[in-house]
C-alpha positions as a Markdown table, in Angstrom:
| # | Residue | x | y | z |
|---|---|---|---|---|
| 1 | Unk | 19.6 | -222.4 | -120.2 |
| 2 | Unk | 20.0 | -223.4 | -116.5 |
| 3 | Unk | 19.8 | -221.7 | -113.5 |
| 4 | Unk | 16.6 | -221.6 | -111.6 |
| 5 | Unk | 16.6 | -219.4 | -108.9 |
| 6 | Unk | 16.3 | -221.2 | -105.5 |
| 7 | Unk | 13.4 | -221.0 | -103.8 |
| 8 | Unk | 13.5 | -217.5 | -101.4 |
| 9 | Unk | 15.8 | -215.1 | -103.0 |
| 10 | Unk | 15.8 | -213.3 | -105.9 |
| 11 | Unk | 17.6 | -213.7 | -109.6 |
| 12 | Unk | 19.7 | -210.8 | -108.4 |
| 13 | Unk | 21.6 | -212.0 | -104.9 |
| 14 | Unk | 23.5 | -209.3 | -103.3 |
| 15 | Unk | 26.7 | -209.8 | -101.3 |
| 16 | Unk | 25.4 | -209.8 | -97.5 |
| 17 | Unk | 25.1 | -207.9 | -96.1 |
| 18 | Unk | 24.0 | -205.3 | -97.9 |
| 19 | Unk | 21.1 | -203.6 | -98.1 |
| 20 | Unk | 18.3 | -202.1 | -100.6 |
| 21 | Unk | 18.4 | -198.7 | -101.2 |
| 22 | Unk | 14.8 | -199.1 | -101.0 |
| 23 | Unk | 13.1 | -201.8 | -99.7 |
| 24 | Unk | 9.5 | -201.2 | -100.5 |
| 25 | Unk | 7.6 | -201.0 | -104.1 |
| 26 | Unk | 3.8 | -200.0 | -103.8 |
| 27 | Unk | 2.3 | -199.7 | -107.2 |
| 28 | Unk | -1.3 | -198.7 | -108.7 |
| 29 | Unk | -2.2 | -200.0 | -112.3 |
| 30 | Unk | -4.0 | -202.8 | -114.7 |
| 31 | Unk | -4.1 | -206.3 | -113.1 |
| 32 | Unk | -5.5 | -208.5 | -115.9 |
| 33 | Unk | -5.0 | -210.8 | -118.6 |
| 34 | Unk | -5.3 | -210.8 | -122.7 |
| 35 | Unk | -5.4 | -213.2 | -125.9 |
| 36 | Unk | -3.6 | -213.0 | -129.0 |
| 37 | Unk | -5.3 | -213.7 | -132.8 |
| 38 | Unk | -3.2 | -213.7 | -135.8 |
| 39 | Unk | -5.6 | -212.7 | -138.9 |
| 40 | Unk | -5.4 | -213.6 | -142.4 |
| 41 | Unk | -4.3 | -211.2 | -144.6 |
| 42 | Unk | -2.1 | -207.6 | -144.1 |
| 43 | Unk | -5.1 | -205.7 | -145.3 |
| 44 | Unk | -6.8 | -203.3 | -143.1 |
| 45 | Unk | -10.2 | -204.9 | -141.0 |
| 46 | Unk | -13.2 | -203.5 | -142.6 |
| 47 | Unk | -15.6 | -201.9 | -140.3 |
| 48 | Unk | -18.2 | -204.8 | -141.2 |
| 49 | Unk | -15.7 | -207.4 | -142.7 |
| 50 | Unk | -15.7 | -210.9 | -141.3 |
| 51 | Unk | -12.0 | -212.4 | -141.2 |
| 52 | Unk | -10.7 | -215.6 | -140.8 |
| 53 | Unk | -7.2 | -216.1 | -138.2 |
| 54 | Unk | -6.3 | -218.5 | -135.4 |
| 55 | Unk | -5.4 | -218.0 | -131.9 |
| 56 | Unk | -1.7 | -217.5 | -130.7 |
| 57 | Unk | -0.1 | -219.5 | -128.2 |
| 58 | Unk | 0.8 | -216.1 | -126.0 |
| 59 | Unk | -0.1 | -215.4 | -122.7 |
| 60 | Unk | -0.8 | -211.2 | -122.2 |
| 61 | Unk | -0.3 | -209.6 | -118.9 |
| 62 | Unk | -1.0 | -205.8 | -117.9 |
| 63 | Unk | 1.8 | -203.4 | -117.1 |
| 64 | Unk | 1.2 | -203.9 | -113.1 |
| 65 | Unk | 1.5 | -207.1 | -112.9 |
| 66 | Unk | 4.8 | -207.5 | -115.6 |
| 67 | Unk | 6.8 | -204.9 | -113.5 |
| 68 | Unk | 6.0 | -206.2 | -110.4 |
| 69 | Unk | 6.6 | -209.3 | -111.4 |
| 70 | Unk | 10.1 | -208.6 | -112.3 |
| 71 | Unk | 11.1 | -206.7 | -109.7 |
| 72 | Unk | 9.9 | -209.6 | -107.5 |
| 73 | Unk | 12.1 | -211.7 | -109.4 |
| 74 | Unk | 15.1 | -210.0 | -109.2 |
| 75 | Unk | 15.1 | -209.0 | -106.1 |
| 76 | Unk | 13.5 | -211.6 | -104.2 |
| 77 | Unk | 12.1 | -211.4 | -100.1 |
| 78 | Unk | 14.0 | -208.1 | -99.5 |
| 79 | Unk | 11.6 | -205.8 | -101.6 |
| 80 | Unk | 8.0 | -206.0 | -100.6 |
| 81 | Unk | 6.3 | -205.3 | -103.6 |
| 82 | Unk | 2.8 | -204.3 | -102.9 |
| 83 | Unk | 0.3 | -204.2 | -106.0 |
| 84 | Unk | -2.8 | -201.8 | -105.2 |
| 85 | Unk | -5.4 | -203.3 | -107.7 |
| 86 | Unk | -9.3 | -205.1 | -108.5 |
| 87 | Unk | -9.7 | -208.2 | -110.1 |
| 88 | Unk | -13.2 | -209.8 | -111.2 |
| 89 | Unk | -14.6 | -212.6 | -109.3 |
| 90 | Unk | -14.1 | -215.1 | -112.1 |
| 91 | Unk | -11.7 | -217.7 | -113.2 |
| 92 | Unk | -9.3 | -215.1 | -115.2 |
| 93 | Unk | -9.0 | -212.9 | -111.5 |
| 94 | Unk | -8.5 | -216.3 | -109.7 |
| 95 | Unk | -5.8 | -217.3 | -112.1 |
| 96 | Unk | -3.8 | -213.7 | -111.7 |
| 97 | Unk | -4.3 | -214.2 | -107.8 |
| 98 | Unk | -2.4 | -217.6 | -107.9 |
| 99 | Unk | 0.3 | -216.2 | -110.4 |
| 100 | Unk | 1.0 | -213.2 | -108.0 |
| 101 | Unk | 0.7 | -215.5 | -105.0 |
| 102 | Unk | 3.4 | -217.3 | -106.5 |
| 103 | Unk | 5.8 | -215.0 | -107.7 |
| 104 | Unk | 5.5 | -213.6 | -103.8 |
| 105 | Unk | 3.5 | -210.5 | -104.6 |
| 106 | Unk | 1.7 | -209.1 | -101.4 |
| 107 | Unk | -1.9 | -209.0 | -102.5 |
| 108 | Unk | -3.1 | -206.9 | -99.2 |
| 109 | Unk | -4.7 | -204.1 | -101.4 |
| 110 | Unk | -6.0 | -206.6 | -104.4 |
| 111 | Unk | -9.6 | -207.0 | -104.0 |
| 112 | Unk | -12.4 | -208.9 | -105.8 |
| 113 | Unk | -15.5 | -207.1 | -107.3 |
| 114 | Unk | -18.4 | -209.3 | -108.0 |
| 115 | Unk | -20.1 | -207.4 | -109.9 |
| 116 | Unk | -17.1 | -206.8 | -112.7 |
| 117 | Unk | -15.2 | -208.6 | -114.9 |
| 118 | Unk | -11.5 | -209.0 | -114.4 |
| 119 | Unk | -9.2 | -206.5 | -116.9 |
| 120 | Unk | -9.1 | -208.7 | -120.5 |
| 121 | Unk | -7.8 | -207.3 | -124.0 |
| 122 | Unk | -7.9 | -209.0 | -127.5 |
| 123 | Unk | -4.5 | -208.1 | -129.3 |
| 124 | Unk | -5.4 | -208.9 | -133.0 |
| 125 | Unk | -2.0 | -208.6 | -135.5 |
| 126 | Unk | -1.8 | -209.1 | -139.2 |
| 127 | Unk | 1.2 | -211.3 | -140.6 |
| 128 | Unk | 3.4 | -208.5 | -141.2 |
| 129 | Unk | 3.4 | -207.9 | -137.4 |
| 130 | Unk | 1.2 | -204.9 | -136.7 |
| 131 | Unk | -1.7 | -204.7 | -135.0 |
| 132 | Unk | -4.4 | -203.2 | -132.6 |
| 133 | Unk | -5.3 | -204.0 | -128.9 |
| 134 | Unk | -8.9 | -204.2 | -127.6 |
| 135 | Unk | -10.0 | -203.6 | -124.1 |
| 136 | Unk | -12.4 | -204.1 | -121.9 |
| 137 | Unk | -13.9 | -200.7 | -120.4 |
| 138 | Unk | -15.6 | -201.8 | -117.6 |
| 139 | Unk | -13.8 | -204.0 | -116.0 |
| 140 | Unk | -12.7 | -204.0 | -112.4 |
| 141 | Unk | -9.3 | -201.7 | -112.9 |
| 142 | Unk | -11.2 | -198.8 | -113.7 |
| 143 | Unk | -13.0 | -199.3 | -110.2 |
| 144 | Unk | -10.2 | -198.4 | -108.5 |
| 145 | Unk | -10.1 | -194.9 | -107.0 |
| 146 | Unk | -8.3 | -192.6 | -105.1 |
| 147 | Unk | -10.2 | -194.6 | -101.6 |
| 148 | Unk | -8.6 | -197.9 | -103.0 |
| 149 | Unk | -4.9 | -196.0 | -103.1 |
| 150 | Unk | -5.5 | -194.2 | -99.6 |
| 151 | Unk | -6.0 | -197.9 | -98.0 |
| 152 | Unk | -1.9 | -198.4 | -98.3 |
| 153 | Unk | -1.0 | -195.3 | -96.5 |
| 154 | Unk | 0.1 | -196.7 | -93.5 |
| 155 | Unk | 1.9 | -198.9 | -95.5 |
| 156 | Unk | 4.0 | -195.6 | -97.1 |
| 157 | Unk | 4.0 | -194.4 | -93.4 |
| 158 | Unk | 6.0 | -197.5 | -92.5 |
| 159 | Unk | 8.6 | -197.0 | -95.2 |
| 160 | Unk | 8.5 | -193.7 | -95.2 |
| 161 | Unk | 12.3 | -193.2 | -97.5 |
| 162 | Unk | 12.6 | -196.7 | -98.6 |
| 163 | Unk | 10.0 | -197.2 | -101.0 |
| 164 | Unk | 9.2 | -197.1 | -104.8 |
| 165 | Unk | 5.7 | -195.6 | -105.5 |
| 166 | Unk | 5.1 | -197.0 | -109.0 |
| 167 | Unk | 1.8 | -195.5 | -111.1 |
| 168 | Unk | 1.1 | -197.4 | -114.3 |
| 169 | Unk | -1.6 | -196.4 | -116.9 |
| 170 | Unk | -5.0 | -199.1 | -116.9 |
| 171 | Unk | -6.5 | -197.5 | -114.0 |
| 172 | Unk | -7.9 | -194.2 | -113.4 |
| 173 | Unk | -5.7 | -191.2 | -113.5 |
| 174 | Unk | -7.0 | -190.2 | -110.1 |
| 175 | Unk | -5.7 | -193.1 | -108.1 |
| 176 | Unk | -2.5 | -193.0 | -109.7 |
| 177 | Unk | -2.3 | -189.1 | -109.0 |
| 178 | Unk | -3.0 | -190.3 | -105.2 |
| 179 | Unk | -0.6 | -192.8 | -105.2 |
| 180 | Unk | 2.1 | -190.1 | -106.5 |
| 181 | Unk | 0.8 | -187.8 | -103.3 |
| 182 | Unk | 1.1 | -190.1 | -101.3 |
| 183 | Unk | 4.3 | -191.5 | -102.3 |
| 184 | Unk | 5.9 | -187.4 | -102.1 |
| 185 | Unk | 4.5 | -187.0 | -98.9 |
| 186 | Unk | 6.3 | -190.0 | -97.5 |
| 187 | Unk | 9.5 | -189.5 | -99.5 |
| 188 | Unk | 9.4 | -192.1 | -101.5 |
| 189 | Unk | 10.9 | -192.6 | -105.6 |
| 190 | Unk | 8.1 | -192.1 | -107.4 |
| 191 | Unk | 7.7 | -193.8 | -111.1 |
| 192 | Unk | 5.7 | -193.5 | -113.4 |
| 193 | Unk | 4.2 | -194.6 | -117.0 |
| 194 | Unk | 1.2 | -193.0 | -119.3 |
| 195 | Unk | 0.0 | -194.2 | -122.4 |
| 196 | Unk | 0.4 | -192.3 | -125.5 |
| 197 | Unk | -3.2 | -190.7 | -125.4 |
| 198 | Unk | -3.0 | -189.8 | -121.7 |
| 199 | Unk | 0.1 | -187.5 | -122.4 |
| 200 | Unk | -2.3 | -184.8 | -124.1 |
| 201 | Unk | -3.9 | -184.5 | -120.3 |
| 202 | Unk | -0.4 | -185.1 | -118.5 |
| 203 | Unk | 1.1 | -182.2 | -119.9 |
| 204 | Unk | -2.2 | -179.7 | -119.3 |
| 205 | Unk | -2.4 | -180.6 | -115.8 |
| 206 | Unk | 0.9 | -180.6 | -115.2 |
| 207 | Unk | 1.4 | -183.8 | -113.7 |
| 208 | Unk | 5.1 | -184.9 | -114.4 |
| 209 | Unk | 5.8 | -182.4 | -111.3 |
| 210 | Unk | 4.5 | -185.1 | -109.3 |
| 211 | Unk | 7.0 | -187.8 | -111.0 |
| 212 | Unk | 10.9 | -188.6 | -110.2 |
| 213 | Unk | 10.9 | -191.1 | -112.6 |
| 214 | Unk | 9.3 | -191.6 | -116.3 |
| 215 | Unk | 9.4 | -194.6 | -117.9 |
| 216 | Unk | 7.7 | -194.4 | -121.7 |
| 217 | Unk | 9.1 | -195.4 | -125.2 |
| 218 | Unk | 10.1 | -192.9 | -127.8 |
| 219 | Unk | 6.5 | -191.7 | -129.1 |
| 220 | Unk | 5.5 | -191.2 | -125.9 |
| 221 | Unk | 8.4 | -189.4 | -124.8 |
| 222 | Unk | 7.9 | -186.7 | -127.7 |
| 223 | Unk | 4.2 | -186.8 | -126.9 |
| 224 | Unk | 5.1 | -186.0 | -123.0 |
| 225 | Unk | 7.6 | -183.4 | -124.6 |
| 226 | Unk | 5.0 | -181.8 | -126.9 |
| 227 | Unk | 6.6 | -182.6 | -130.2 |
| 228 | Unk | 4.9 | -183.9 | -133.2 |
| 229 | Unk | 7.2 | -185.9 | -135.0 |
| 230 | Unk | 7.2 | -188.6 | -137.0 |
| 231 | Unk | 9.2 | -192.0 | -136.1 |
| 232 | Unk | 11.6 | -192.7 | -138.7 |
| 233 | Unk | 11.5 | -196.4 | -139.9 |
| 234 | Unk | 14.5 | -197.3 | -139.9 |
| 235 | Unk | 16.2 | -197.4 | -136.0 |
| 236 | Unk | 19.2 | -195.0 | -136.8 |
| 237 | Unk | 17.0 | -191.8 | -137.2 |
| 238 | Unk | 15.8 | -192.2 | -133.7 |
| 239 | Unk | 18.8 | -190.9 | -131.3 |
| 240 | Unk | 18.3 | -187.2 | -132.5 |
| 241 | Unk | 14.8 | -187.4 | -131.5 |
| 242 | Unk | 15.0 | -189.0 | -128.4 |
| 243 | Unk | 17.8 | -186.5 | -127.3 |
| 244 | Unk | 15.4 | -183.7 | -128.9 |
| 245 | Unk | 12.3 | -185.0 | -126.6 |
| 246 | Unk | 14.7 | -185.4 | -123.2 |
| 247 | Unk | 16.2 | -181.9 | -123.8 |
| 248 | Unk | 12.8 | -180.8 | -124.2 |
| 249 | Unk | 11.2 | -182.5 | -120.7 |
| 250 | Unk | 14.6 | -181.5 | -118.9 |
| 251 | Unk | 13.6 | -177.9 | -119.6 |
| 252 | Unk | 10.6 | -178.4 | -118.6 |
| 253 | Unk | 11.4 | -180.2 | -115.2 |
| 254 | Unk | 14.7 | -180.2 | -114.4 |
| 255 | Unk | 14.4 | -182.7 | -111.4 |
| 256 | Unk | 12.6 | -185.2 | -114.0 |
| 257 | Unk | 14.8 | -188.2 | -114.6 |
| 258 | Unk | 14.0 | -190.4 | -117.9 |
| 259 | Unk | 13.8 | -194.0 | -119.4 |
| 260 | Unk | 13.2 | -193.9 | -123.0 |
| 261 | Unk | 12.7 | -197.0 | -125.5 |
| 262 | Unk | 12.7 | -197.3 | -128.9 |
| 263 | Unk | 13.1 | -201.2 | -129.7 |
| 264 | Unk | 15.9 | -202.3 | -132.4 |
| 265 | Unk | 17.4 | -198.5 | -131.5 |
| 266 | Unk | 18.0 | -199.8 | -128.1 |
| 267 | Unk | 17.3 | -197.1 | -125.1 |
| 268 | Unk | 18.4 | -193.8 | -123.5 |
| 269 | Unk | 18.6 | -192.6 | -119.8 |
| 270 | Unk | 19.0 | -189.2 | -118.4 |
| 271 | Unk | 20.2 | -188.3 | -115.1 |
| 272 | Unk | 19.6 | -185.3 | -114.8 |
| 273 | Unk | 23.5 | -184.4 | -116.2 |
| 274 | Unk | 24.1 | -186.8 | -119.5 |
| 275 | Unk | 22.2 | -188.7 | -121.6 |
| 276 | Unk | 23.1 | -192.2 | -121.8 |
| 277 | Unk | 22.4 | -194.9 | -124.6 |
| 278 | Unk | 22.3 | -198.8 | -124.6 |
| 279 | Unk | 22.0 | -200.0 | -127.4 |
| 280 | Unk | 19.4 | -203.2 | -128.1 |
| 281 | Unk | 20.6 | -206.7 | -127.7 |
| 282 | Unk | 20.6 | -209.0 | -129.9 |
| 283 | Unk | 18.5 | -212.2 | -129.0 |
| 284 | Unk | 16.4 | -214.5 | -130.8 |
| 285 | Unk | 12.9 | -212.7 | -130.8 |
| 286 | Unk | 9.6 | -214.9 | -129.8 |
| 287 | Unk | 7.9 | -211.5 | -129.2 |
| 288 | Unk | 8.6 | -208.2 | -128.3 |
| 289 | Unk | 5.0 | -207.6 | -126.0 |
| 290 | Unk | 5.7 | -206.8 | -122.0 |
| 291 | Unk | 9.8 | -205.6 | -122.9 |
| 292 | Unk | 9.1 | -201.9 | -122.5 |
| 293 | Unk | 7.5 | -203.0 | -119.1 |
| 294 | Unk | 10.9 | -205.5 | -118.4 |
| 295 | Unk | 12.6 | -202.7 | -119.2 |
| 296 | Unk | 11.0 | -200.5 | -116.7 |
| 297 | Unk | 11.0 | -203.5 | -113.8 |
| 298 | Unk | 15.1 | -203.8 | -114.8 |
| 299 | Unk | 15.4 | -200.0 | -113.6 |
| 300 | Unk | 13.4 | -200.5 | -110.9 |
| 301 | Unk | 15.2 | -203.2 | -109.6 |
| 302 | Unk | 18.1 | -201.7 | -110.3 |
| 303 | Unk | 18.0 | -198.4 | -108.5 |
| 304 | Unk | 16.0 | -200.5 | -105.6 |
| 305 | Unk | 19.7 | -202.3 | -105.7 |
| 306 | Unk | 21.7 | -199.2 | -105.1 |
| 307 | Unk | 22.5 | -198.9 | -108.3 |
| 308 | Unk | 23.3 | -195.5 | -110.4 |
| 309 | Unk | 20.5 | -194.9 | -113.1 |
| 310 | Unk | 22.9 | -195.6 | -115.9 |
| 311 | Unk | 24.0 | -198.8 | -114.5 |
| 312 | Unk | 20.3 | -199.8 | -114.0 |
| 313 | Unk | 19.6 | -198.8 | -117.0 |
| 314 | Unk | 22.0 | -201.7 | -118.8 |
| 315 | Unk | 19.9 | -203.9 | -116.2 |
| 316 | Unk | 16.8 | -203.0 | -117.7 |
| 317 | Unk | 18.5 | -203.4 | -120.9 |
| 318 | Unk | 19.2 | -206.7 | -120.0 |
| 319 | Unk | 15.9 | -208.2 | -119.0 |
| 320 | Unk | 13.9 | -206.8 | -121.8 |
| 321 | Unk | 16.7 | -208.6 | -124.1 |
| 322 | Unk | 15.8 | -212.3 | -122.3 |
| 323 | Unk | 12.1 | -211.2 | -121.9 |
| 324 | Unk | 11.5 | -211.4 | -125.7 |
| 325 | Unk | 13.0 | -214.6 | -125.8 |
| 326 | Unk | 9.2 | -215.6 | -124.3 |
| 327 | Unk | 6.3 | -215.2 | -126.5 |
| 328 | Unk | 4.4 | -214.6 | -123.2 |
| 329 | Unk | 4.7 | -211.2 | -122.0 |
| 330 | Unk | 6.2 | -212.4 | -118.2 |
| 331 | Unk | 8.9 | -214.7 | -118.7 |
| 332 | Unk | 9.0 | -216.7 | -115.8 |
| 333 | Unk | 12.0 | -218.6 | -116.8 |
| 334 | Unk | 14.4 | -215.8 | -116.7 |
| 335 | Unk | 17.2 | -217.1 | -113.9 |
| 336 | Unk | 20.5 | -215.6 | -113.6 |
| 337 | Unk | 22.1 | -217.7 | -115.4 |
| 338 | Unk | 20.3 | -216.4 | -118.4 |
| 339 | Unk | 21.5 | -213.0 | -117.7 |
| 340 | Unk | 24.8 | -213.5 | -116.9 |
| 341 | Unk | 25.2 | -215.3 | -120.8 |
| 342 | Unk | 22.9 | -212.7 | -122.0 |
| 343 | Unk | 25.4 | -210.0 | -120.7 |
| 344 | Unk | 28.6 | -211.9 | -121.5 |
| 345 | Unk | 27.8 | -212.7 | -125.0 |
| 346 | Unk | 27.1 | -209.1 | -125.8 |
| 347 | Unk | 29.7 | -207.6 | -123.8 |
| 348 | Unk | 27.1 | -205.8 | -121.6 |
| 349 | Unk | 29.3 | -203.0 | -119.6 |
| 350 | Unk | 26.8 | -203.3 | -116.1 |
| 351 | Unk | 29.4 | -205.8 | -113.8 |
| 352 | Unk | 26.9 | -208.4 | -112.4 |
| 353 | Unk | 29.6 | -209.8 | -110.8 |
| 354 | Unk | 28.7 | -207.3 | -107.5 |
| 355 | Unk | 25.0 | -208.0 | -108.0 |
| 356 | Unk | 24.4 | -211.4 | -109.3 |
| 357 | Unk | 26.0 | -214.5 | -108.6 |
């Protein structure tokens, strides 16, 4: 498709002139980078087997960068998007730097540590499409503390009510609790992601108080909800229990609005009065790594837009739709164009006429 975006605005160009409802994004998570190997076979990995597979031509990114990137993209000069993160002093950090540098992330709170390795996971999937995800420990995300958060405060001072304070999981939970601090102390959105085995800790201390925002897939969501249930195979069993787990978190905190995704079953938002689905669109799939992170970045942009949640919503519906299209997990050939067709050939109900042209 056509339509590169020309250089200094975003895929998203709103009428002038109008303004962002917020102007700023400052975000803590995983900067780094990852491989992809397809093995032989749909058995199990031994514990001591050797296996045979071959490397994929796929390009992994962590959930940091993807949203940022988007958000970037859509939106162009008028957001600052401000990633607080640590990269290795190696050739992997030095190739994120120059991809943020280029998509026009401000890299003021991204440091290089010379004495760790930049973020890296090995995703290894059998033919029938599952998998696992390996990653490394000790890399420089999980030097960054609550110190390396506090450095953007007078950044939140200067946007105090314009800004997005975004915490995504790959660093510790302590910076990302900061960030959220710092981001309700200067009145900011704040949004936020956890992984499916930080929810256990999540819910005992009590830490979607701090959060406006959640932005997690359907096993998550029950996991965040405290519900063990099992996720039916086939996508039509999955409405009940994502209304079941949003019911459940709205009871629990009834200022907590939600993004919840469950792939082929499309996703649901709540606003804090009615629970709204989209359903998933259908595009030709390279893979389906980085869209619940589109997703997210869609919202994002879309509420930074002025946007209502449900209409933002059917945005980030919309970009994790052409994001698959990628077999890399940022597709940096997303242009408006793209998602204008994307949203006219499936009848998409969000008017981009009033936001992208």
């Amino acid at each position: 498709m056509n339509g590169a975006v020309p250089a200094g605005e975003g895929i998203l160009r709103l009428p002038q002139p109008a303004s962002l409802r917020y102007e700023a994004l400052i975000g803590t998570g995983g900067i780094g980078t990852g491989t992809f190997f397809l093995l032989e076979g749909d058995h199990t990995l031994g514990r001591e087997e050797s296996r045979g597979g071959r490397f994929l031509d796929r390009r992994d990114y962590c959930k940091l960068h993807i949203v940022c990137h988007y958000v970037r993209a859509l939106l162009g000069p008028r957001l600052r998007v401000l990633p607080i993160g640590r990269l290795g002093r190696d050739e992997a950090g030095r190739e994120l730097a120059r991809e943020m540098q280029e998509a026009g992330l401000d890299q003021s709170y991204v440091r290089e540590l010379p004495d760790r390795p930049t973020l890296s996971s090995f995703c290894f999937l059998y033919p029938d499409g599952t998998g696992g995800n390996l990653t490394t420990a000790d890399s420089a995300c999980a030097a960054v503390d609550r110190a390396a958060v506090e450095e953007a405060a007078p950044d939140f001072a200067f946007w105090r009510g314009r800004g997005i304070a975004l915490a995504e999981p790959e660093v510790p939970l302590e910076a990302r609790l900061r960030l959220l601090e710092l981001g309700a102390g200067h009145g900011f959105l704040r949004a936020a992601s956890f992984t499916l085995g930080e929810m256990g800790e999540v819910r005992e201390r009590g830490l979607l108080a701090q959060v406006d925002l959640l932005g997690v897939n359907l096993e998550e969501a029950l996991a965040a909800a405290g519900l063990r249930r099992p996720l039916p195979a086939a996508p039509s069993g999955r409405a009940e229990l994502a209304a079941e787990a949003v019911a459940a978190l709205a009871g629990e905190h009834a200022a907590l609005r939600l993004s919840v995704t469950a792939g082929a079953a499309g996703s649901w938002s709540w606003d804090g009065a009615a629970l709204h689905h989209c359903p998933a669109l259908r595009v030709r799939v390279a893979s389906t790594g980085g869209a619940g992170d589109a997703h997210f970045a869609g919202i994002l942009a879309g509420l930074a837009a002025g946007l209502p949640l449900p209409s933002a919503q059917e945005l980030g519906n919309l970009l994790a739709a052409a994001s698959v299209t990628s077999p890399h997990t940022i597709h940096k050939g997303i242009s408006r164009d793209m998602l204008r067709e994307l949203a006219e050939d499936a009848g998409c109900g969000l008017d981009l006429k009033a936001i992208c042209c």
